[in-house]
N, C-alpha and C positions, 0 to 999 in steps of 0.2 A: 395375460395380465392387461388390463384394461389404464388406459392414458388417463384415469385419475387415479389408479393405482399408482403404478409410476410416478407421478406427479408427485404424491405422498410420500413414498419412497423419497424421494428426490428433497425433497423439501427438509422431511426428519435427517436426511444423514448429512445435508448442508446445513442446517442448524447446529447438529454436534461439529460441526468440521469446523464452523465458522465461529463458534463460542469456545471453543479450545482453541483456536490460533488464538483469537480475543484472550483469553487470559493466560498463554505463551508469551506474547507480546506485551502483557502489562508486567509479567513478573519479569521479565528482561529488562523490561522501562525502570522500572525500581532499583534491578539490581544494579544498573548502569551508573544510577547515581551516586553511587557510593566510589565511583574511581574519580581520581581530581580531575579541578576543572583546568580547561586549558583555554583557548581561545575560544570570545563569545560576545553576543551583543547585547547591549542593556538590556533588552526586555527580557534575555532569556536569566536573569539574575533572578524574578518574579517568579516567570509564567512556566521555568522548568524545577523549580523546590515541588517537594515531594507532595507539600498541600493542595498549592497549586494544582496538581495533574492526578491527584486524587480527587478532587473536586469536581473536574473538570472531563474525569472519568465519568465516575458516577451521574453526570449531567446529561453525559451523554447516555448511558444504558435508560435513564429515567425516559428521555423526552423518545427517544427510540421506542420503548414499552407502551408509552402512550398515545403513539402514533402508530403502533401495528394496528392497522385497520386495510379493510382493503378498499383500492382506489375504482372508482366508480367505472371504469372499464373494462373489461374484463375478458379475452378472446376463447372462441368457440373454437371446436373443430379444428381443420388443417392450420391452420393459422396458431394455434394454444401449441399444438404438435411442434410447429416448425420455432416458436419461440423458447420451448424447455429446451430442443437440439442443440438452441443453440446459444442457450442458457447454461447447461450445466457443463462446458468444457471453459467457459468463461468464470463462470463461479470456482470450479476447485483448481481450474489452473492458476486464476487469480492467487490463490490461496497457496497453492503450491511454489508459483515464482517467488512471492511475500516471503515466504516459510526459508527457500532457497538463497534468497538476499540476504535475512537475517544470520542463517549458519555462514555466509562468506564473510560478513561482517563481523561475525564474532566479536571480540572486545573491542569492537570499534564501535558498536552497534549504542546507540543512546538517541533518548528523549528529545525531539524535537517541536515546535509551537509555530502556529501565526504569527507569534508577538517575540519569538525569536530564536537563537539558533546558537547551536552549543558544538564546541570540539571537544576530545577530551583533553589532558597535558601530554600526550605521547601519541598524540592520536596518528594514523600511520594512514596513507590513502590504498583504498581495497580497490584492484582492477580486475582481480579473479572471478569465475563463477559468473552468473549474470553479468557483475558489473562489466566484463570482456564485453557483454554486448549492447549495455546500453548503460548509460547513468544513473539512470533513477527505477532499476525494477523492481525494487518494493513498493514505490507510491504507484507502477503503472500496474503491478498486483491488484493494490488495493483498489482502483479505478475498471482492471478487468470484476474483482468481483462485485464492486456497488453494482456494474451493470450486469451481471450474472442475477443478483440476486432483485435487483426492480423485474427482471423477467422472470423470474422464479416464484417469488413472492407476491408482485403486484399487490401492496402495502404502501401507504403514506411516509412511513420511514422509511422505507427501501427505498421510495421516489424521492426524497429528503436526503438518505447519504447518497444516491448514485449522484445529484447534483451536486451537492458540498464538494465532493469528494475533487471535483475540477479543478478543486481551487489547490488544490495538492502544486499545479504548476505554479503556481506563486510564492511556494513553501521552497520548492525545490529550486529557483534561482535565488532563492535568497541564501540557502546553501551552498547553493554553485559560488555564491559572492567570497564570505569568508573561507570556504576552499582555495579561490584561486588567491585570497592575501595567504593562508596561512603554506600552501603547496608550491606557489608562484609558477616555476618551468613547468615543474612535475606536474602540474594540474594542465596546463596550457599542452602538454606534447600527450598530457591522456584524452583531453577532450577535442582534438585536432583528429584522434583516428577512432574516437568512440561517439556516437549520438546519445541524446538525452534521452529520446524515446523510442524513437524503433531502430532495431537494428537493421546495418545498410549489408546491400547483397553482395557479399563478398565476389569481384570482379576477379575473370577466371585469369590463368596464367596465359601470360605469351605461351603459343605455341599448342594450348590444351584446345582437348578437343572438346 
């Protein structure tokens, strides 16, 4: 099988992969909104109602559709080779971490925005599962796959989310914010032995070899 066979391959079953997590994760966002609300900050009164991020979906899939175009560079040879390699453990692990955060989260799991940030009224802080190893592994999912898929796709929207998608670190302290008022210790003695984003190398035991 020839490397644009593969490529094809590759391309068709990350687009089913990645358009069914896509709407696993909207029906989860909907369904979340229906538990009360608990701690939150003004904007997210607006920008998390169910209008809102219906809107703001569909905004997204439109200007996404109309920017799949491919971007005027384009690699040949060894080079196209060495960036699907290492393209597609990025793309579906991306996808797989995302997918893995979300079942640890379970009914914790809800609608988050730029413009603001939502608890729910029982909301319970998750340490398990990823979260053991880092804070934020769904948004670094979703930053594994934007760059999985600008290497896979080489598309104006793919170059358009892998960059957006950065700004996820700006989302996630503002999360980190209302955690630490609404968790206070409990947040403070979990983010004292967990990082944000990668996880640190477990330092061996006295005496091991």
């Amino acid at each position: 099988m020839g490397l644009d066979a593969i490529e094809l391959w590759i391309a068709r079953l990350g687009a089913f992969a990645g358009l069914a997590t896509l709407a696993f994760a909207i029906l989860a966002m909907f369904r979340a909104l229906q538990q009360p609300t608990g701690r939150e900050e003004h904007g997210a009164r607006l920008a998390l109602r169910a209008p809102a991020l219906l809107v703001a979906t569909l905004l997204f899939i439109a200007v996404g559709a109309l920017l799949w175009r491919p971007i005027p560079i384009q690699p040949h040879g060894w080079l196209r080779a060495l960036l699907l390699a290492t393209a597609t453990p990025l793309f579906f692990g991306g996808l797989a971490l995302y997918l893995w955060g979300m079942r640890s989260l379970g009914q914790m799991f809800g609608p988050s925005s730029g413009f603001g940030v939502r608890l729910h009224a029982k909301h319970r802080l998750v340490t398990r599962g990823p979260y053991g190893l880092v804070r934020h592994p769904m948004y670094l999912g979703v930053i594994f796959t934007a760059i999985g898929s600008l290497l896979i796709y080489r598309t104006w929207a793919s170059l358009g989310f892998a960059i957006i998608m950065f700004g996820l670190a700006v989302r996630a302290r503002r999360e980190e914010a209302i955690l630490s008022q609404e968790f206070g210790s409990e947040w403070e003695t979990y983010t004292s032995r967990v990082p944000p984003w990668l996880p640190r190398l477990r330092a061996r035991k006295a005496g091991a070899a």
